[in-house]
PyMOL Python script that loads the backbone (N, CA, C, O; Angstrom):
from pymol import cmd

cmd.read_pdbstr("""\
ATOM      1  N   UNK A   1     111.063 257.928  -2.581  1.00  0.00           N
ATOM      2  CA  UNK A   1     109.888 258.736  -2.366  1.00  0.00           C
ATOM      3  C   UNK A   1     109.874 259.241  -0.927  1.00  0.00           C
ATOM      4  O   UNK A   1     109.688 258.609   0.114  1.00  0.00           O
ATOM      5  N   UNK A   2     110.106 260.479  -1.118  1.00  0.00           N
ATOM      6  CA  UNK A   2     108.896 261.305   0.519  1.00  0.00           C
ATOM      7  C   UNK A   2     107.527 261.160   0.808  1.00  0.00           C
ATOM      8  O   UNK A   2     106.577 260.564   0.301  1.00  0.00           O
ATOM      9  N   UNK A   3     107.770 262.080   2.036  1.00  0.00           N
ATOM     10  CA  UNK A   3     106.404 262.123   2.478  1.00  0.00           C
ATOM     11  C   UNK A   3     105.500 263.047   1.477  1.00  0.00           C
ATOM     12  O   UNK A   3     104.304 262.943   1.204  1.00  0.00           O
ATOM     13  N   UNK A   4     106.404 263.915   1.059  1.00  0.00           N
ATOM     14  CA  UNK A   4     105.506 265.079   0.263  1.00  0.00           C
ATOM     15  C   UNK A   4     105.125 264.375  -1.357  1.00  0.00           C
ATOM     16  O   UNK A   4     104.168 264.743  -2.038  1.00  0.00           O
ATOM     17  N   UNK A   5     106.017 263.404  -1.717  1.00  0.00           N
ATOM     18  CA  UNK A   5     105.681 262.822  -2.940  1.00  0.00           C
ATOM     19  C   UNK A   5     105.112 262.080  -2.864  1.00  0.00           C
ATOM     20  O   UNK A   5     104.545 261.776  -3.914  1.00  0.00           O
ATOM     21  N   UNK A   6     104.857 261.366  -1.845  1.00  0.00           N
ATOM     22  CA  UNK A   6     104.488 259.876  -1.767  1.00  0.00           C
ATOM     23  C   UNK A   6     102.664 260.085  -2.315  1.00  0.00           C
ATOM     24  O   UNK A   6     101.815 260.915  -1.989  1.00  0.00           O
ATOM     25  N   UNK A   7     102.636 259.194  -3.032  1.00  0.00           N
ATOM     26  CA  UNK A   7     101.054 259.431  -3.637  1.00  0.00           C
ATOM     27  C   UNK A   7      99.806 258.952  -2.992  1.00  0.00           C
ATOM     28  O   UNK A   7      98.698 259.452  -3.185  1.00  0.00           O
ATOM     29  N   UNK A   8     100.082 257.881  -2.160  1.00  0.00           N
ATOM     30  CA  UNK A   8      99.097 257.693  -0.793  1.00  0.00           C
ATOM     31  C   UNK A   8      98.899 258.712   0.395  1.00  0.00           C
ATOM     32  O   UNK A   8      97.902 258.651   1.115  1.00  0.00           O
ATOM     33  N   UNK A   9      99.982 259.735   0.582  1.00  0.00           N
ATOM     34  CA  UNK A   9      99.550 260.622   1.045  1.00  0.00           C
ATOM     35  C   UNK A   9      99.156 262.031   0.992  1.00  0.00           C
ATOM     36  O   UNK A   9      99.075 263.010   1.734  1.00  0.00           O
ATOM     37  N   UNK A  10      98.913 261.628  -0.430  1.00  0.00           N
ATOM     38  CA  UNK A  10      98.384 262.881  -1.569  1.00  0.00           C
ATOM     39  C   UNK A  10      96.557 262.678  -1.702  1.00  0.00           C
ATOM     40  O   UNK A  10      95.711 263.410  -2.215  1.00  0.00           O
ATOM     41  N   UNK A  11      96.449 261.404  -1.021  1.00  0.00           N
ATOM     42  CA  UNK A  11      94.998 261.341  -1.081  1.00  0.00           C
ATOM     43  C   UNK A  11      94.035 261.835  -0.007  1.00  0.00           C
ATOM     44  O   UNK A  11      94.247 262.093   1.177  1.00  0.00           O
ATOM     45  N   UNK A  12      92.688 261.912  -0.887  1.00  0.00           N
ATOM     46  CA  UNK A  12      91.386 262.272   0.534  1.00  0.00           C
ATOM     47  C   UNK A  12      91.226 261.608   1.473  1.00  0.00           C
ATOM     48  O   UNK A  12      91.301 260.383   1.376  1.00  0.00           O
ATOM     49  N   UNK A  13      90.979 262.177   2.560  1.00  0.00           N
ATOM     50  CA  UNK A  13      90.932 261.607   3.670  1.00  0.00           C
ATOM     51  C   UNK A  13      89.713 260.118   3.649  1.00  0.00           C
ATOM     52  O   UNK A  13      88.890 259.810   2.787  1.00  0.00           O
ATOM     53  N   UNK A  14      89.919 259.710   4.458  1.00  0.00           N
ATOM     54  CA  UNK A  14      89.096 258.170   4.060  1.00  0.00           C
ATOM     55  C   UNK A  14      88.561 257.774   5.511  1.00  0.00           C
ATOM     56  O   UNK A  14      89.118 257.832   6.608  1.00  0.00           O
ATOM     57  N   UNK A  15      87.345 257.370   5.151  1.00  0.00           N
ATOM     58  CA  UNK A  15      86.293 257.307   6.080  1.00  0.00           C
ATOM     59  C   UNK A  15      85.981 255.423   6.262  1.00  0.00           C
ATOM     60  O   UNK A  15      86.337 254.602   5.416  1.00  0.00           O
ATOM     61  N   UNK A  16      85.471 255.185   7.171  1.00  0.00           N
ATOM     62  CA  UNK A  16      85.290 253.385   7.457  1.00  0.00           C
ATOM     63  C   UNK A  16      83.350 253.627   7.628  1.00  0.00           C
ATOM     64  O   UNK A  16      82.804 254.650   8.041  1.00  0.00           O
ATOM     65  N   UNK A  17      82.766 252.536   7.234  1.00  0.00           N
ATOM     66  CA  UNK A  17      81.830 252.507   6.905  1.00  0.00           C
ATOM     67  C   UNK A  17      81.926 251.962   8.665  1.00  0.00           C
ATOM     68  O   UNK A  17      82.935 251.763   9.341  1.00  0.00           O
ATOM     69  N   UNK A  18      80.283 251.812   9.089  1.00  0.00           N
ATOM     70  CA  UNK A  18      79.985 251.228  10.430  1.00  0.00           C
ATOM     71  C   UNK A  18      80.626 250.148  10.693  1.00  0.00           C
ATOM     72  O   UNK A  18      81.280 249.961  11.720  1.00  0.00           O
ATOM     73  N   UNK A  19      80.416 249.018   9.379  1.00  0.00           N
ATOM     74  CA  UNK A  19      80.528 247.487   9.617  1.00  0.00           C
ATOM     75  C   UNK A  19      82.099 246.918   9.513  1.00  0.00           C
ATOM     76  O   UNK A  19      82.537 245.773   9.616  1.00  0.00           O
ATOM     77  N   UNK A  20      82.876 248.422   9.224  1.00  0.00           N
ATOM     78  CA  UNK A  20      84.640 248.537   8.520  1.00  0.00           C
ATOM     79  C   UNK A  20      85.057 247.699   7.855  1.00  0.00           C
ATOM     80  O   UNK A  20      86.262 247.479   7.736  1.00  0.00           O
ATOM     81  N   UNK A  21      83.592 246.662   6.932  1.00  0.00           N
ATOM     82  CA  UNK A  21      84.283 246.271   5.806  1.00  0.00           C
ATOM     83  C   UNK A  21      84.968 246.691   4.451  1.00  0.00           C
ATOM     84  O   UNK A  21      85.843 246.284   3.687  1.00  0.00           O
ATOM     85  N   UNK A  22      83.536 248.376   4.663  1.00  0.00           N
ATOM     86  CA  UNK A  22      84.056 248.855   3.185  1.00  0.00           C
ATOM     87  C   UNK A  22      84.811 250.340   3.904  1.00  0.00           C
ATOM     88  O   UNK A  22      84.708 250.912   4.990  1.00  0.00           O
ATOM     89  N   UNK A  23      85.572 250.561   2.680  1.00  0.00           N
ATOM     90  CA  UNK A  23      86.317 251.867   2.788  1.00  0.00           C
ATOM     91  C   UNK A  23      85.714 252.674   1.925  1.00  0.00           C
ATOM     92  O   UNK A  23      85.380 252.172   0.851  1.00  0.00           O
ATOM     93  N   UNK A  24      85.397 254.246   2.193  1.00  0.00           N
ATOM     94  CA  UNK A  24      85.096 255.033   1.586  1.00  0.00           C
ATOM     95  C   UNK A  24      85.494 256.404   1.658  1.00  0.00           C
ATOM     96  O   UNK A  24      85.506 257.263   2.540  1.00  0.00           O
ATOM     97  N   UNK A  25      85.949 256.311  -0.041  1.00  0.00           N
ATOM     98  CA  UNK A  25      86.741 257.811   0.012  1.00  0.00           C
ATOM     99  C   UNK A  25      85.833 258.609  -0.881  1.00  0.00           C
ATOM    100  O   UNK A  25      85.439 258.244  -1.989  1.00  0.00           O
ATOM    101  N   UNK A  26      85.531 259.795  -0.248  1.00  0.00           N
ATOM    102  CA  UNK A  26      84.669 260.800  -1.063  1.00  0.00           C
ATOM    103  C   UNK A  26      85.558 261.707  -2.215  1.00  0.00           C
ATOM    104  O   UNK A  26      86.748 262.023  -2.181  1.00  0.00           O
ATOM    105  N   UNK A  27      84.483 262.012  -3.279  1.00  0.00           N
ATOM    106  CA  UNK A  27      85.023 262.765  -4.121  1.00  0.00           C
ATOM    107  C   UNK A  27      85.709 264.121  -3.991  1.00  0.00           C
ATOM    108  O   UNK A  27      84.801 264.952  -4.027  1.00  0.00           O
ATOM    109  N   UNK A  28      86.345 264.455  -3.919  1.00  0.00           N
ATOM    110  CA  UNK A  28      86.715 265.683  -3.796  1.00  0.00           C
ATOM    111  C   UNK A  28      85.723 266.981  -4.017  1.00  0.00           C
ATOM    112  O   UNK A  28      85.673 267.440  -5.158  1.00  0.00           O
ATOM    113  N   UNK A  29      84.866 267.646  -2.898  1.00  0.00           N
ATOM    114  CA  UNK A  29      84.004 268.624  -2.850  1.00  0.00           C
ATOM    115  C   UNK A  29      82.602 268.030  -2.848  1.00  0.00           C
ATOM    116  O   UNK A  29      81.586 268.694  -2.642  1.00  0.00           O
ATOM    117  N   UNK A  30      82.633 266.714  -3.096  1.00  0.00           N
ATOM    118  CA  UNK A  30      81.176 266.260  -3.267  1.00  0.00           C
ATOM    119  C   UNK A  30      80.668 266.320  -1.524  1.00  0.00           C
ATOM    120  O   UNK A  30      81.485 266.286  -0.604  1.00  0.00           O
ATOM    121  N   UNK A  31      79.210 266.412  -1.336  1.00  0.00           N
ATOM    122  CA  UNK A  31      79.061 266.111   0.823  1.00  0.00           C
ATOM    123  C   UNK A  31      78.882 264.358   0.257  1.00  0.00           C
ATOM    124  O   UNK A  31      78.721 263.790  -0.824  1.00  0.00           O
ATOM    125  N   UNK A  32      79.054 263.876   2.017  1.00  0.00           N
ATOM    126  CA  UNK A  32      79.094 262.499   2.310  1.00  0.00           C
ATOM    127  C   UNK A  32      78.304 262.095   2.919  1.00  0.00           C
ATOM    128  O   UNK A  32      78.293 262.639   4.023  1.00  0.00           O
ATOM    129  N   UNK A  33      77.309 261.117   2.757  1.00  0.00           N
ATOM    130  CA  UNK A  33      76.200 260.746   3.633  1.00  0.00           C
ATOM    131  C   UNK A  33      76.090 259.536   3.769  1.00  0.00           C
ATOM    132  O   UNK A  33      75.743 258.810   2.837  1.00  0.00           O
ATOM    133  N   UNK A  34      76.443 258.983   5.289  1.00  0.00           N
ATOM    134  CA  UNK A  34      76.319 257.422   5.846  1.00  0.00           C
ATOM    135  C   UNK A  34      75.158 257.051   5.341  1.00  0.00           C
ATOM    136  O   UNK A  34      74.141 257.640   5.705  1.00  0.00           O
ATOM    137  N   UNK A  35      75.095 255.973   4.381  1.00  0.00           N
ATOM    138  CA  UNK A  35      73.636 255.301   4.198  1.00  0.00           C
ATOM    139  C   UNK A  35      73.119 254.752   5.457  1.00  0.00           C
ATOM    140  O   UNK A  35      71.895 254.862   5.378  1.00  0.00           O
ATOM    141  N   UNK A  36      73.369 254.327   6.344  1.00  0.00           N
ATOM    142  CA  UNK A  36      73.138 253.751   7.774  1.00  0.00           C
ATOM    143  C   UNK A  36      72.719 255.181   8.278  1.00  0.00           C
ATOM    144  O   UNK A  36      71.507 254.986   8.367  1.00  0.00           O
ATOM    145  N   UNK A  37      72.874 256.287   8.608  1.00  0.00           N
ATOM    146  CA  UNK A  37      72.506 257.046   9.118  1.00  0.00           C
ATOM    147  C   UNK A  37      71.595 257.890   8.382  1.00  0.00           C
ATOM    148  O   UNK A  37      70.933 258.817   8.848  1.00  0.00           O
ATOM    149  N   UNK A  38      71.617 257.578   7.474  1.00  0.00           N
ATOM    150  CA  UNK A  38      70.148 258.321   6.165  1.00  0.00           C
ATOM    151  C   UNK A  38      68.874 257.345   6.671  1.00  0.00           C
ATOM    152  O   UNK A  38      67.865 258.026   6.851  1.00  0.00           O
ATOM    153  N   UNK A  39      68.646 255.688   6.987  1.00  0.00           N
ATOM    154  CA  UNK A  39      67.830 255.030   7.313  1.00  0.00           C
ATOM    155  C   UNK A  39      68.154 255.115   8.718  1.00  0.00           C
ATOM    156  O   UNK A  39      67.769 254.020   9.126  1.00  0.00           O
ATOM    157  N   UNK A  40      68.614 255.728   9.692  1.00  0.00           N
ATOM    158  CA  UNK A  40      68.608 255.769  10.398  1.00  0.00           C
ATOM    159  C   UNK A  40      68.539 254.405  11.747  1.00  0.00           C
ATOM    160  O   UNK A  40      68.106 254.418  12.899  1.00  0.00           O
ATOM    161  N   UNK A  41      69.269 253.211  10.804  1.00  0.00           N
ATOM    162  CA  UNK A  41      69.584 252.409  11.507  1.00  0.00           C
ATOM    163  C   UNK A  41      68.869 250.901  11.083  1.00  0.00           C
ATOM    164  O   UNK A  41      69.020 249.754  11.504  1.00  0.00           O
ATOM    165  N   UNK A  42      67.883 251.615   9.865  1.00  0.00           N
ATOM    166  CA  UNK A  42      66.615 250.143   9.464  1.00  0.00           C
ATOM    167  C   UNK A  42      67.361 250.189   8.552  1.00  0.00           C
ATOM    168  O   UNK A  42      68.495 250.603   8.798  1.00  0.00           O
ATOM    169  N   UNK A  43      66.984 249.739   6.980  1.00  0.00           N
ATOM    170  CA  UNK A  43      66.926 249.475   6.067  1.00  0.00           C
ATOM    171  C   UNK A  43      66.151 250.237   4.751  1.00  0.00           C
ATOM    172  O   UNK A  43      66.216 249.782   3.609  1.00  0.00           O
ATOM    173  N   UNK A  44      65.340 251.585   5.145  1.00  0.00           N
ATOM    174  CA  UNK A  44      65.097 252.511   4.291  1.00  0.00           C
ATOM    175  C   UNK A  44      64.705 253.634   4.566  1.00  0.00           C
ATOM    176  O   UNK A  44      64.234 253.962   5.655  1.00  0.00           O
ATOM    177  N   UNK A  45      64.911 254.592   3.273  1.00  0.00           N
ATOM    178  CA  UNK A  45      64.981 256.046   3.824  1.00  0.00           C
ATOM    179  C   UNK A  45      64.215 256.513   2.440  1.00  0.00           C
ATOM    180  O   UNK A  45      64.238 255.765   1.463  1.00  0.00           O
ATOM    181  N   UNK A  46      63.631 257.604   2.407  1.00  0.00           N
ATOM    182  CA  UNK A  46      62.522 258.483   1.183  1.00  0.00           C
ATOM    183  C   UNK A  46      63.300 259.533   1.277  1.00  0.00           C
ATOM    184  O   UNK A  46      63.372 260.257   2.270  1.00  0.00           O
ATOM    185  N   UNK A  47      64.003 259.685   0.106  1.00  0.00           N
ATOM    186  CA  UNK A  47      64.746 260.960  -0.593  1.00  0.00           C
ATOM    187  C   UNK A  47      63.785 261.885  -1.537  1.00  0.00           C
ATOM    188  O   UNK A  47      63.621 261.520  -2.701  1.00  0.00           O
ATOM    189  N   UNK A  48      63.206 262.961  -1.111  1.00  0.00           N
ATOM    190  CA  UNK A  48      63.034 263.975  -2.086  1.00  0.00           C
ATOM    191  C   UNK A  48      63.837 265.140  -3.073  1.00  0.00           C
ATOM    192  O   UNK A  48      64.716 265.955  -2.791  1.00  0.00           O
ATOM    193  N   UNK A  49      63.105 264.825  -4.390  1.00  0.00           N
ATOM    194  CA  UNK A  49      64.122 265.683  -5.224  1.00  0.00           C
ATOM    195  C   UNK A  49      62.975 266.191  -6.050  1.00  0.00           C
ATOM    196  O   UNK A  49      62.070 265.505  -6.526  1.00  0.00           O
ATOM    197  N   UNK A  50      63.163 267.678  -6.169  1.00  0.00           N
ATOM    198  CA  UNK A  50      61.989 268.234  -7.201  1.00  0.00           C
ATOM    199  C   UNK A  50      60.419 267.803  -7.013  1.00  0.00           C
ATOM    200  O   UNK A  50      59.745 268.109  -7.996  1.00  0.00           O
ATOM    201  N   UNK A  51      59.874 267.318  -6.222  1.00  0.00           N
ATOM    202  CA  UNK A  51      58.828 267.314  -6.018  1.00  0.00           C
ATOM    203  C   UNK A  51      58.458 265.678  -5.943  1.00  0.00           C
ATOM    204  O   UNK A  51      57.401 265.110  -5.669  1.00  0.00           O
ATOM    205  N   UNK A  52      59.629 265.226  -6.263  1.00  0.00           N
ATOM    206  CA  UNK A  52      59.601 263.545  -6.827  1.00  0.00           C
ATOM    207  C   UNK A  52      60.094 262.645  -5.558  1.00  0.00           C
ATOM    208  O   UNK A  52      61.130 263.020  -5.010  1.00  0.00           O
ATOM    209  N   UNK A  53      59.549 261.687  -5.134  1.00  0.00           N
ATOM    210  CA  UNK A  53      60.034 260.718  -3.762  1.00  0.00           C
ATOM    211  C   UNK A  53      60.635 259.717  -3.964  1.00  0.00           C
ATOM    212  O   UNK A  53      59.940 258.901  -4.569  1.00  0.00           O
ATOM    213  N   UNK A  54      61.781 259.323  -3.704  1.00  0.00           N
ATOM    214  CA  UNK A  54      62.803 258.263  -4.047  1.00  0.00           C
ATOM    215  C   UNK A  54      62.761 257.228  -2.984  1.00  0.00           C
ATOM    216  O   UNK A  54      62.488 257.756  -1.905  1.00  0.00           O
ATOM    217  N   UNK A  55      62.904 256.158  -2.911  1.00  0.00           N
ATOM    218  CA  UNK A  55      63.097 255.285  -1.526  1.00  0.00           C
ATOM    219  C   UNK A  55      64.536 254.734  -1.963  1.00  0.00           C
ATOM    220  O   UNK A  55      64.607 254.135  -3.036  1.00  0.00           O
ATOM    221  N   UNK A  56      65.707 254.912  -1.170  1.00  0.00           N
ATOM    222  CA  UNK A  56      66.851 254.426  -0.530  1.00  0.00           C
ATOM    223  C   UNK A  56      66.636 253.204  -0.023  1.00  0.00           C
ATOM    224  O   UNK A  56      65.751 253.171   0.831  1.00  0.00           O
ATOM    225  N   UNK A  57      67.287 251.950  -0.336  1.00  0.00           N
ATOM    226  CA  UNK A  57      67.001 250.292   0.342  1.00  0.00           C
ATOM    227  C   UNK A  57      68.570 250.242   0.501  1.00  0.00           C
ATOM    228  O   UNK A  57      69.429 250.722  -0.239  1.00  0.00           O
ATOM    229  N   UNK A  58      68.712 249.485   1.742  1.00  0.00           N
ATOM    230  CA  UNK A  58      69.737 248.750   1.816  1.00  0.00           C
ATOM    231  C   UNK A  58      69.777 247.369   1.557  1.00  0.00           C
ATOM    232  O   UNK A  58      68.967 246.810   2.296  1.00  0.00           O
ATOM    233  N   UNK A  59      70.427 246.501   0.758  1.00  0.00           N
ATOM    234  CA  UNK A  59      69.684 245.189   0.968  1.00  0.00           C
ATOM    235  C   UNK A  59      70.719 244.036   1.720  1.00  0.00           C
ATOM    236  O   UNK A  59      71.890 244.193   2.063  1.00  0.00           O
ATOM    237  N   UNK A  60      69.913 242.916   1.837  1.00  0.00           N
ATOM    238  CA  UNK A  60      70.748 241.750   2.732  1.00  0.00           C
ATOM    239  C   UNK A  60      72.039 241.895   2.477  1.00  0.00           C
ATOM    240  O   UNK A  60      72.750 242.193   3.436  1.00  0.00           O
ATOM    241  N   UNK A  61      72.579 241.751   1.329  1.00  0.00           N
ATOM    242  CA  UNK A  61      73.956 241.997   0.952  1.00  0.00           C
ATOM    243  C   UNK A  61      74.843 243.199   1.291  1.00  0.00           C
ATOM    244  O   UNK A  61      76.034 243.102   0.996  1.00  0.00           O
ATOM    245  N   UNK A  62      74.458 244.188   1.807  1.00  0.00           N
ATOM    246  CA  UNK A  62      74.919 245.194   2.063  1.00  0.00           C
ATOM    247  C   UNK A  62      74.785 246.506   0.719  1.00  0.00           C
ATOM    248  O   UNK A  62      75.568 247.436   0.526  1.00  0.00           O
ATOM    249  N   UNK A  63      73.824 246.246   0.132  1.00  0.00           N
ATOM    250  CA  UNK A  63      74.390 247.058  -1.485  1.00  0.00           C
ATOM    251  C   UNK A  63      73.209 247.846  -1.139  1.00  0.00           C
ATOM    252  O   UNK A  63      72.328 247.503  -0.350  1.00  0.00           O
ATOM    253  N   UNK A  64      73.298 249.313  -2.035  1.00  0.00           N
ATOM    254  CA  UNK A  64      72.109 250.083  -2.061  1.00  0.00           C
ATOM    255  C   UNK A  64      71.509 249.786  -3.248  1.00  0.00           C
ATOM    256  O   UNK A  64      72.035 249.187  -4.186  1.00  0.00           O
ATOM    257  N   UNK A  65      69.892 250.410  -3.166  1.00  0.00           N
ATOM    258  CA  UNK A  65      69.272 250.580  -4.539  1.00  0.00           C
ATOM    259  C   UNK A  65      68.619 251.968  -4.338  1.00  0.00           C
ATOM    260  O   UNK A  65      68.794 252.463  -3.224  1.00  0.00           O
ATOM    261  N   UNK A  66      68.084 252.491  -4.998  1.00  0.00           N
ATOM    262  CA  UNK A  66      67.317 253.617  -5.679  1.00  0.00           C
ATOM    263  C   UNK A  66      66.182 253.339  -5.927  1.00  0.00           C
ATOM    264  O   UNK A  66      66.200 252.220  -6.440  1.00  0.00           O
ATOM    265  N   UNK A  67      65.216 253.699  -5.864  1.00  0.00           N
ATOM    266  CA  UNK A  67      63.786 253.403  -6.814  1.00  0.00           C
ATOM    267  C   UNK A  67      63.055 254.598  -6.751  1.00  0.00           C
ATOM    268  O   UNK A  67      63.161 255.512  -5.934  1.00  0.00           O
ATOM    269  N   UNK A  68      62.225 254.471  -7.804  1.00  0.00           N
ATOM    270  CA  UNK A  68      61.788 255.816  -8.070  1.00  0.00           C
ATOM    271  C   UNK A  68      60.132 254.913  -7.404  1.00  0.00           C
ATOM    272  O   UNK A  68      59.078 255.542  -7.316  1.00  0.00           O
TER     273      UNK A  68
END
""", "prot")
cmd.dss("prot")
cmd.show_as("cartoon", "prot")
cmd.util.cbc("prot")
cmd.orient("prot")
């Protein structure tokens, strides 16, 4: 295998989360948004969609949730 075949370097570019435990590779064309920088450094953030208010949690574990 080459460089041009090689299939690891056929992939999207890849991003390190703040804490560089997790790796994150975005979808191809999708945008990317640091959950740490959506809460802006706390632990939650209010997403509007259609008229509707979402709250973004980060929790102890590091995992997100959603809630309507």
């Amino acid at each position: 295998m080459n460089m041009r075949t090689d299939p690891m370097r056929l992939q999207a570019p890849v991003a390190r989360s703040a804490t560089a435990r997790t790796v994150i590779v975005p979808t191809e064309g999708a945008p990317l948004h640091d959950a740490r920088a959506l809460t802006k450094g706390g632990v939650q953030a209010r997403i509007a969609l259609d008229g509707q208010v979402y709250a973004l949690r980060i929790t102890r574990a590091g995992k997100l949730i959603l809630t309507k």
